[in-house]
NUFITOR-865258 format. One record per residue (C-alpha): residue in one letter; x, y, z. Coordinates in steps of 0.001 Angstrom, whole numbers. Layout:
BEGIN
   resn        c1        c2        c3
      a         X         Y         Z
...
***
This chain:
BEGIN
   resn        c1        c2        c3
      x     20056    -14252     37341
      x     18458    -16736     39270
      x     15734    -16254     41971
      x     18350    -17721     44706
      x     21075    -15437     43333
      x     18819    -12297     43707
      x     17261    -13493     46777
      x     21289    -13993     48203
      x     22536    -10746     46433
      x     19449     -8727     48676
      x     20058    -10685     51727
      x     24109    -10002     51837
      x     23584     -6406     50930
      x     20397     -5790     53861
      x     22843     -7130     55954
      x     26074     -5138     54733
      x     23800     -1553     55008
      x     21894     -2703     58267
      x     25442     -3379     59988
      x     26746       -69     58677
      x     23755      2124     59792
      x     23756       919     63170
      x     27210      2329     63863
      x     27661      6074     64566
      x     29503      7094     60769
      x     30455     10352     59136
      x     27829     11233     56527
      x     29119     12132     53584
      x     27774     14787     51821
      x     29715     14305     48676
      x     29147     10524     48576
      x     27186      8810     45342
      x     24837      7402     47719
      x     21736      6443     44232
      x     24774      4261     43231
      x     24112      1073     44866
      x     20003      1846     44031
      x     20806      2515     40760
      x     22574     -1086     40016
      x     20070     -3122     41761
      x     17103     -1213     39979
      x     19379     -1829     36237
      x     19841     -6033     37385
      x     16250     -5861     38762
      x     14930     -4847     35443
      x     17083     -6513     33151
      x     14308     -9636     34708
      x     11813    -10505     31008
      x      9342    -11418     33781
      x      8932     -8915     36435
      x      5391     -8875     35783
      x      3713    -12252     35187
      x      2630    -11792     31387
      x      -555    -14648     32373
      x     -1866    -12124     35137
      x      -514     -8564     33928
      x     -2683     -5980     35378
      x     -2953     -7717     38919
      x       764     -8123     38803
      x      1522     -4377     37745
      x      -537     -3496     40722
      x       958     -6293     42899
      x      4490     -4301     41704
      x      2857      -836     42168
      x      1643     -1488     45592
      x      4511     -3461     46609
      x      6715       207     45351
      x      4847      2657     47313
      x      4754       966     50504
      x      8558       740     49963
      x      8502      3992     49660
      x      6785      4824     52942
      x      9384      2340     54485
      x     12260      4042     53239
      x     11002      7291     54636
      x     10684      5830     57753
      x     13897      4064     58025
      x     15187      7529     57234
      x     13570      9091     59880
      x     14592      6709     62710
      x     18089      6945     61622
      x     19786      9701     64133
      x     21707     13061     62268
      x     24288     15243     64002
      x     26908     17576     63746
      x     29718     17387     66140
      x     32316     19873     67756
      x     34040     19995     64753
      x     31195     20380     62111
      x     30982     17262     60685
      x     27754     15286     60118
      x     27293     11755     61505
      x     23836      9363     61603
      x     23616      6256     63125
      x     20684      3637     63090
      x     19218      3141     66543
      x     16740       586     67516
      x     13693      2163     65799
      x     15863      1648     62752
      x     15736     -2244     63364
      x     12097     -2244     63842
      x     11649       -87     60688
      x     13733     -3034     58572
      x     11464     -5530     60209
      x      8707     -4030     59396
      x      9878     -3600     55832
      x     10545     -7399     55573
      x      6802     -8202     56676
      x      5418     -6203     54577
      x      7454     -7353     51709
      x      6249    -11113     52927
      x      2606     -9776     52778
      x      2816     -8715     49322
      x      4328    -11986     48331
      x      1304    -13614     50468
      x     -1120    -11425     48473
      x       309    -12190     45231
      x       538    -16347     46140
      x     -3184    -16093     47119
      x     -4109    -14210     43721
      x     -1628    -17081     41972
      x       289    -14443     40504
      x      4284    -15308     39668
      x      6045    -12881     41351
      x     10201    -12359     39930
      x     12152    -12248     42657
      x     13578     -9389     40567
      x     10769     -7237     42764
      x     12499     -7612     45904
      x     15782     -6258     44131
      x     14446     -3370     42955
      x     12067     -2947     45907
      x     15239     -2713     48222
      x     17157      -333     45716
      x     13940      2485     46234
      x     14211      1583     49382
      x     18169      2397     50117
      x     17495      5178     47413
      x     14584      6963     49695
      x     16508      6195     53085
      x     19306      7913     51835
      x     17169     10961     50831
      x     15899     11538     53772
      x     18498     11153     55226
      x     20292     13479     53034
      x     17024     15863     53233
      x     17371     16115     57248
      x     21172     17096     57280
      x     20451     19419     54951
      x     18143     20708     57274
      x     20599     20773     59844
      x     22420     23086     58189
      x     19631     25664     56835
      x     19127     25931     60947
      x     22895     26410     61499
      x     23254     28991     58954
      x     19699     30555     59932
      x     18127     29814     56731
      x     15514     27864     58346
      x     12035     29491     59797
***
């Protein structure tokens, strides 16, 4: 794929989960919610290039750094994203405006890494940002999933 394609294919699906978080939906339990990680992460990596073989070792940590503050995004996107049950039982989240600030915050930091990798002159794929946002949906939706869980450990009194 090209570097427009992946940068398009990123942009259309930030903005087709951004627009679905921010209404009030039914979580599903049940729902394969690593599938849409999962094929981003397979076309991300599919890239011969997602480390620039000229600069290797600043790119792997370029990559590696780039990763683990994704992770600490998706946990907080998680975490601003409300989780309910209603009269009947059911579980519903919904983004709120934290959640906004939490997906801005994620797209500056993925522009800083880019800045720090143009100022060390190292290539970077835009395969990255692919599989940056798939660990990215993939931890929101774990947390997510973690925290309903915890709703119902306190329903049933499992929780201390």
């Amino acid at each position: 794929m090209t570097a427009l394609s992946n940068v398009l294919i990123a942009v259309a699906v930030i903005v087709l989960v951004v627009g679905r978080q921010l209404r009030a939906r039914r979580l599903d339990t049940e729902r394969r919610f690593w599938l849409l990680p999962l094929v981003l992460a397979a076309v991300a990596l599919r890239d011969p290039v997602l480390i620039d073989p000229a600069h290797r070792a600043t790119a792997a940590l370029l990559v590696a750094g780039s990763l683990l503050t994704t992770v600490g995004m998706g946990c907080a996107w998680g975490w601003t994203t409300r989780v309910w049950r209603d009269a009947d039982g059911a579980l519903w989240t919904q983004g709120s405006t934290a959640t906004v600030f939490a997906w801005v915050g994620a797209i500056l930091v993925r522009a800083a890494w880019y800045g720090v990798g143009s100022a060390l002159h190292v290539h970077q794929s835009s395969s990255v940002l692919m599989l940056s946002l798939a660990l990215l949906l993939l931890v929101r939706s774990t947390t997510v999933a973690w925290r309903a869980r915890q709703l119902d450990d306190k329903r049933h009194g499992l929780a201390a």
